[in-house]
C-alpha positions in Angstrom: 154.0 101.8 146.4 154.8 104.2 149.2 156.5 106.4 146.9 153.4 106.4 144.7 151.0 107.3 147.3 153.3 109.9 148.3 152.6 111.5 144.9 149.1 110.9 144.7 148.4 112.9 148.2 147.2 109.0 149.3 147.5 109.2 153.2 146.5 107.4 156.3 143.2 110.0 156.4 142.6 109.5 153.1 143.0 105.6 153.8 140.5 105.3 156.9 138.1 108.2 155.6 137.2 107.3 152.1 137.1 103.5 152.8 134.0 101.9 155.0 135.7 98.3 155.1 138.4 100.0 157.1 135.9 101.0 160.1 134.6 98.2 159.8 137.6 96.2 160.4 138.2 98.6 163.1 135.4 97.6 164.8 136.0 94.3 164.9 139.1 94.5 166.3 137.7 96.6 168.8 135.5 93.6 169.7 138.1 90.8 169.6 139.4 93.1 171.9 136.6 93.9 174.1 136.0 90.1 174.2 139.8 89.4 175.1 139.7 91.8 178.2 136.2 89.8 179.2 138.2 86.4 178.9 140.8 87.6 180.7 143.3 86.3 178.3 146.9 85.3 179.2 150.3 86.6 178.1 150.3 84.5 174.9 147.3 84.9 173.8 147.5 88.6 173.8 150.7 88.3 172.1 149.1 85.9 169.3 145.9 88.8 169.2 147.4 91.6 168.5 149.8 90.4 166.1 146.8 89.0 164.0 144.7 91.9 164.9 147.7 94.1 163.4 148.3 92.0 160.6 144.6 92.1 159.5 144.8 96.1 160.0 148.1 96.3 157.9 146.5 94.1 155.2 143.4 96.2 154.7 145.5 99.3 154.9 147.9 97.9 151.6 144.1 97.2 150.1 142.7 100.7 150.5 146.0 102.2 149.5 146.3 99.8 146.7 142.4 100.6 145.4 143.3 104.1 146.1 146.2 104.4 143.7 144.6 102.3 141.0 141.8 105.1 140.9 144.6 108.5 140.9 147.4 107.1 138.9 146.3 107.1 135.1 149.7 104.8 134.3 147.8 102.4 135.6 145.9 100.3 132.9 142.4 99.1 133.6 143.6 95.4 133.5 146.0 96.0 136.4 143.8 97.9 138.3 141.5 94.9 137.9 144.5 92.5 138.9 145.7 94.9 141.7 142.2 95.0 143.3 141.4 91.5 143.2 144.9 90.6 144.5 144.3 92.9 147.8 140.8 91.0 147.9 142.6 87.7 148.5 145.5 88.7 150.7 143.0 90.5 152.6 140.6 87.6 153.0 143.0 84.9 153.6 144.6 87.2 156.4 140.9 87.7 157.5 140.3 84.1 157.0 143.3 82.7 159.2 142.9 85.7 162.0 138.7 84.3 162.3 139.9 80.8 163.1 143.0 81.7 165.2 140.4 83.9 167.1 138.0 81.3 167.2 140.9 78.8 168.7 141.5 81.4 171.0 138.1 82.0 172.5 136.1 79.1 172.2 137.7 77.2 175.2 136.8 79.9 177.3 133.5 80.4 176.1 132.6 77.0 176.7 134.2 77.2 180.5 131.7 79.8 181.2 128.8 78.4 179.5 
């Protein structure tokens, strides 16, 4: 897939700039962040963080890449663009889906000390 991209001129700007669910991820992991330094988290949860928070990142970079080439490449039938897309959809949302409740694991304990 990398190779493809490479030949369709699909980069990281390309990736981030013609794609709103990417800022949008952004900004939540800005936030889980944010919330993480208010916490004051330990070592582990950091560690557990950060590799969800890059794992959800990764995920919907593969998406927009993926979405991306299904528009350029025309060897690309519309019934595997269709597949490709709705593939990315659920790896994206079960990635999204396990990082939420991890997070939620995470944070809720100390929420609840402070409320």
């Amino acid at each position: 897939m990398v190779k493809k991209c490479a030949r369709h001129n699909i980069g990281f700007r390309k990736i981030f700039t013609g794609n709103g669910e990417m800022l949008l991820q952004l900004l939540f992991i800005v936030a889980v962040i944010s919330v993480g330094i208010f916490l004051k988290l330990n070592a582990l949860q950091w560690t557990v963080v950060s590799v969800l928070s890059l794992a959800l990142l990764s995920m919907g970079i593969y998406r927009s890449a993926a979405n991306l080439l299904t528009v350029y490449d025309q060897s690309i039938s519309l019934d595997q663009g269709v597949r490709i897309r709705a593939m990315g959809n659920v790896l994206l949302a079960f990635t999204a889906g396990i990082s939420f409740f991890t997070y939620l694991i995470i944070f809720m304990p100390k929420i609840n000390t402070l409320l």
